[in-house]
N, C-alpha and C positions, 0 to 999 in steps of 0.2 A: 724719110717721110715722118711728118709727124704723126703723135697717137698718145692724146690726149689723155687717156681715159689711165692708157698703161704708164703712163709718166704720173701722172696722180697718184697710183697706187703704190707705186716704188716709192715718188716723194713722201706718203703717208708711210710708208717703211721705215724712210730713214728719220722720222721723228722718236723709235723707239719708245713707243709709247707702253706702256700693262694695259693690256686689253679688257676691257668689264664691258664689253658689247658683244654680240652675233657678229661670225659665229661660234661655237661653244668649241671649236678645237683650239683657238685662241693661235692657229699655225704654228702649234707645239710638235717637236719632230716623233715625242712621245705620244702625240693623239691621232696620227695618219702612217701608214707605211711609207716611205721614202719613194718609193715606184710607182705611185699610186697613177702620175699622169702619163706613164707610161702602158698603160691600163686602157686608156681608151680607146674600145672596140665598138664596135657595133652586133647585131643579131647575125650570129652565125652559129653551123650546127652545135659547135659547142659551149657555146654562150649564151644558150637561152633569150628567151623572146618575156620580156614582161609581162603584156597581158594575154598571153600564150603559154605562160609558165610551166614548163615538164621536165626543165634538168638543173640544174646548180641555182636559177635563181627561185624557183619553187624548194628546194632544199633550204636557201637559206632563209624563206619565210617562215617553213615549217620550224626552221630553229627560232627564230623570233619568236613565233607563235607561243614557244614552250618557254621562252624568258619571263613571256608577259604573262602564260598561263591564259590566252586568249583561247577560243572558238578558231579564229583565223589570223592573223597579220599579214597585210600587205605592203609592200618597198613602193614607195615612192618619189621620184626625180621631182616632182612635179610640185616639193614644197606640200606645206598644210593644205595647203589652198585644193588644191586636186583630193586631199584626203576629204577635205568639207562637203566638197563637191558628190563626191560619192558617196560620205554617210547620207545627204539630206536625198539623194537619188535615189539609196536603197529604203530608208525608211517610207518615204511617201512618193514610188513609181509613180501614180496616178495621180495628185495633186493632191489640192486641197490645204490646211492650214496649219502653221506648226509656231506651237508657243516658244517664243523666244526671249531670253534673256536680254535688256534693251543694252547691257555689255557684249557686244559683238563686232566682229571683225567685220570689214567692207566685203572682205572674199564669200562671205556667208550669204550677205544681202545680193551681192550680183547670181549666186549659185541658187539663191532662190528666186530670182527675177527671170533669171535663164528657166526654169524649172516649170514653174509657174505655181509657185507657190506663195499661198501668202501668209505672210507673220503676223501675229496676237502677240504685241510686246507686252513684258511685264518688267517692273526692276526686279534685280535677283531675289529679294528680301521677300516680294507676293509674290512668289513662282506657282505654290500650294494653292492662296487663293485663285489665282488666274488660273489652275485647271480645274479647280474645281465650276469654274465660271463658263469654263470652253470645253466642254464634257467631247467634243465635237472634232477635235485637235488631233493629227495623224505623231505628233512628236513634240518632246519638247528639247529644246537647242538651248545648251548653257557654255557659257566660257570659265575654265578653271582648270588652274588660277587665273587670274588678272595679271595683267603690263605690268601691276607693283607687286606681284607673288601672293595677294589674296584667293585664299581656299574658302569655296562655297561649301558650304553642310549640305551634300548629294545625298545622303542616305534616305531620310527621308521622300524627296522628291522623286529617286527611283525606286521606292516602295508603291509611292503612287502612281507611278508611270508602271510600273507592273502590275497594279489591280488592273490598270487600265486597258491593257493588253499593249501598250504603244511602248515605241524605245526611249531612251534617255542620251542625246547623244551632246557628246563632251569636245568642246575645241579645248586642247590640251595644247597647245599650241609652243606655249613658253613651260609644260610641264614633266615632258617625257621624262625627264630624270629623277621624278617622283615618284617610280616604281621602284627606286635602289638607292631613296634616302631611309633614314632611321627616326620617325616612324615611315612607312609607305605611306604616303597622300595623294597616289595615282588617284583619278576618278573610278578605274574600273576595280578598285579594289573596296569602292564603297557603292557600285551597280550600276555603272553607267552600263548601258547597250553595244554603243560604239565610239571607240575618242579619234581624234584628227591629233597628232604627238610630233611634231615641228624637230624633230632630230637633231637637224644642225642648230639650232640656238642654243642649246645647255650639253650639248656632246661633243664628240671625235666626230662630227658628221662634216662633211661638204653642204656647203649650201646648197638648197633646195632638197636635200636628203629627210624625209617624213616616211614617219609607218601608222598605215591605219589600220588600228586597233579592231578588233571585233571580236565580243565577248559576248554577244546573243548570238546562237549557231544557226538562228532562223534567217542572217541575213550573211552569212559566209558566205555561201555557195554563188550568189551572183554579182559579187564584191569586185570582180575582175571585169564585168563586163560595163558594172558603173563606171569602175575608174577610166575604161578606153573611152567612156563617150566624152569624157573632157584631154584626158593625158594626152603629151605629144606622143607622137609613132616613132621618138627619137628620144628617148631617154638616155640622159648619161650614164656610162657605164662607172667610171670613176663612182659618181653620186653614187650608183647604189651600191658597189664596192665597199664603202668606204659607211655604208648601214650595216652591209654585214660584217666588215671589222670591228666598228663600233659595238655590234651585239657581242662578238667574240671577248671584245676587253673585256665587257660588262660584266661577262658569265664567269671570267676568272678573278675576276678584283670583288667578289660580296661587298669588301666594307670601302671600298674607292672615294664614297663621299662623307664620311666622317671627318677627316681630317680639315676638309672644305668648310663642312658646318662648323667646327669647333671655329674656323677662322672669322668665315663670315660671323657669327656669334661673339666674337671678340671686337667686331668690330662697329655691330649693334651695340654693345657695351659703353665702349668712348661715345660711340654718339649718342647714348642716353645721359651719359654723365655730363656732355656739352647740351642738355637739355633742346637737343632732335628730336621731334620728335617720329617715329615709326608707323607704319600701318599697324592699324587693329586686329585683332580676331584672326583665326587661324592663316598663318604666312604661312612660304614656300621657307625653309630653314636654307637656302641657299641663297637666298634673293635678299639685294640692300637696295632696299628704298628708303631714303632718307629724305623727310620734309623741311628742308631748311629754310621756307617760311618762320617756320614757327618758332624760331632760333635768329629772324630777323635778316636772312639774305633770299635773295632771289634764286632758286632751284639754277635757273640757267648762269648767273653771275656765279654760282659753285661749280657748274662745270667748268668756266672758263678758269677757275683757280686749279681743279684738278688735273686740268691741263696739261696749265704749267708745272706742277706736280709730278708729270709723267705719267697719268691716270686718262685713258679714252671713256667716258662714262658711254655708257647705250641711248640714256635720254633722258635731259631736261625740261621743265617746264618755270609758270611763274614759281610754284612751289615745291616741286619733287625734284631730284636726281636718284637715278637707278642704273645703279650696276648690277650687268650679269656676270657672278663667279664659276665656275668652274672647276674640274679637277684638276685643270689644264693649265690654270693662274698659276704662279710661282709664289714662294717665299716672299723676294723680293716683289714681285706684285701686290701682297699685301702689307708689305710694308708703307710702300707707297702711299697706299689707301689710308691705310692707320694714320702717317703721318699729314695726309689731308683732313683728314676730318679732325685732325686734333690743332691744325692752322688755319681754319675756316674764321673768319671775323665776324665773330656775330655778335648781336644784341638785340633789340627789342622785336617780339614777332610783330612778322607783317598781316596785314590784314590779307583773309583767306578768299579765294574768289566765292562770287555769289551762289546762294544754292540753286541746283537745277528746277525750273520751273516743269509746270504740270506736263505731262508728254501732248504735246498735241493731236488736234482731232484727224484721224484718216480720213479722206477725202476720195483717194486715188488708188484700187491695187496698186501693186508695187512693179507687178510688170510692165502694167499703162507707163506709170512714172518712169522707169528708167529709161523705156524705149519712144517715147514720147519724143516730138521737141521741145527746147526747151532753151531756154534764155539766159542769162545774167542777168542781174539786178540789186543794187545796191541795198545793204538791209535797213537802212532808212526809210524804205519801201517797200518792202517785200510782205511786212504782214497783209496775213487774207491771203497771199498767194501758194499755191501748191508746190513744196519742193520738189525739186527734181534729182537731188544729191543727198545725202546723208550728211549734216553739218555736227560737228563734234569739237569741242572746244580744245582737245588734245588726243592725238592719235592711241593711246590706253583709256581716255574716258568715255562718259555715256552722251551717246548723240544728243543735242538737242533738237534734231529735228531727220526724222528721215524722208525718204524719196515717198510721196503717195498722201502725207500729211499736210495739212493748212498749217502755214506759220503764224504763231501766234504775238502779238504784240510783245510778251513777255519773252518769247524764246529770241525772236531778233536783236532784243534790248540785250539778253542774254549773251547772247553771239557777240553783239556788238563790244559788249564790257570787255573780252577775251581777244579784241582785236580784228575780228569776222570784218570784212566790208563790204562783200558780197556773196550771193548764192544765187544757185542754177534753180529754177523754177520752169512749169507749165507755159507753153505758151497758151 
């Protein structure tokens, strides 16, 4: 019989490619235990129940707990996604509004349409002003790092958010492995409340393997009961297995990710010397994002080089390529790399896309908008009409338009520059 999907991934096998994408074990036999799918059980007396947790997998949060130095940690199968779901569940039970960062993930926007709650967007840089604006705000919702390893300066924001008596909660998504680089640039090590830490992207993890964080103790205690109102009643046993080996590594290897940074760093290096240029202001010291715009090639025309290279990057655009590295990369993996970016053909930078236009006017909650009907419509015509989708020019950038807001003449033109030729709208 055939079986598509399993023939695809064996054929992506035999290209032998160095992995620089999700997920972060890189299917290194040094970052899973070898038995691992022989593991898959389900709740039985001695296997513990998830969100029932009283034997081994409540043991192995409690160690988590003490990695991260948290209030609580909890194992999640269920991906970030299920962690987002229950930070924004426990911070605002009863509803109401929560300032968010207009860098954010889709899983965040449907977890607050599910909820019923509505967002007060700000871009990250007026986080400060826009609370001081919405005194009224049960939370404020930030992403950090970013798709390209940009770190937000939290400290501040969750000073504020603790006059205010409200939490600070952090999609960590691509950052878990920021609590055991050199410096630490986790969020809760600069006051976040509670972060959502995506596991398998930068670890030993199995996909969908996340732990949420929770480092205000006011919202421990009913953390298990958020996560069942989204989580399946069938979590993978393997996934969470293979969180608590991953903690296990972590706690014996202290300096695991030095070796990484020194490489990734080396390899920042050639590409400033081939005048790349890099993200601004404080990175992730793990993270290559390299803008080969600005060096005169097409972000995605350099993956297709790295390619052939032997290099899987995680994701291009008109202007970026980013690889995710790992402990788990090889030697020979970054050689690879090194000798890609030193055979890149560049010359004159390309022109950068256009800047984001003003956020548009809310029109619509965001719960109307999602659950709403709602149409196609080509963006030649869509200004004046009420989105029904979140339209975002690249799946790491800032929406130009979300679900509940009038599109605006400028934001469609916008869209449109980027190749957009439709969006879901009100009927």
């Amino acid at each position: 019989m055939p079986a598509p999907l399993y023939t695809a991934l064996v054929r992506h096998r035999s290209l032998h490619r160095s992995s620089f994408h999700t997920p972060g074990h890189k299917n290194s036999p040094d970052a899973l235990p070898p038995d691992l799918y022989s593991l898959d059980f389900t709740e039985l007396p001695d296997t513990d129940s998830l969100f029932d947790a009283a034997g081994p997998i409540l043991e192995a949060e409690k160690l988590a707990a003490e990695l991260f130095g948290t209030a609580r940690t909890c194992l999640s199968a269920g991906g970030c996604t299920l962690c987002i779901q229950a930070m924004l569940r426990l911070a605002a039970p009863g509803g109401g509004s929560v300032l968010c960062s207009r860098v954010i993930h889709r899983g965040a926007v449907n977890a607050m349409a599910l909820l019923g709650l509505e967002p007060v967007w700000a871009m990250p840089e007026d986080l400060l002003p826009a609370l001081a604006a919405h005194p009224g705000v049960k939370a404020v919702y930030v992403t950090s790092p970013d798709y390209y390893g940009r770190i937000l300066d939290l400290a501040p924001v969750a000073a504020a958010c603790r006059k205010r008596g409200i939490p600070l909660l952090a999609d960590c998504a691509h950052g878990a492995h920021l609590m055991f680089t050199e410096p630490k640039l986790h969020p809760l090590r600069f006051g976040a409340s509670m972060t959502a830490d995506s596991a398998h992207k930068t670890l030993g993890v199995l996909t969908g393997g996340a732990w949420l964080n929770i480092g205000d103790g006011r919202y421990a205690r009913d953390a298990k009961r958020a996560m069942a109102l989204f989580g399946s009643t069938s979590p993978s046993y393997p996934v969470m297995a293979s969180l608590d080996w991953a903690r296990e590594w972590l706690r014996n290897r202290p300096g695991a990710f030095r070796p990484l940074q020194r490489q990734v760093a080396e390899v920042r290096r050639i590409a400033r010397r081939r005048d790349i240029s890099l993200p601004e202001g404080p990175c992730d010291p793990t993270r290559i994002t390299l803008n080969t715009a600005s060096a005169g090639l097409a972000g995605t025309r350099a993956a297709e080089l790295f390619r052939s290279a032997g290099v899987e990057p995680e994701y291009a655009d008109a202007s970026y390529l980013v690889l995710i590295a790992t402990p788990f990369n090889t030697e020979e993996d970054f050689k690879r790399v090194k000798r890609a970016v030193e055979s890149l053909p560049l010359g004159k930078p390309l022109p950068q896309g256009p800047p984001l236009p003003p956020l548009p006017p809310v029109e619509t909650g965001l719960r109307e908008a999602v659950f709403r009907e709602s149409e196609p419509v080509g963006l030649a015509v869509a200004a004046g009409r009420i989105a029904a989708e979140a339209a975002c020019p690249c799946p790491p950038g800032v929406p130009a338009v979300m679900p509940g807001e009038r599109i605006t003449k400028e934001a469609a033109e916008f869209l449109r520059g980027y190749g957009f030729l439709q969006i879901k709208v009100l009927k």
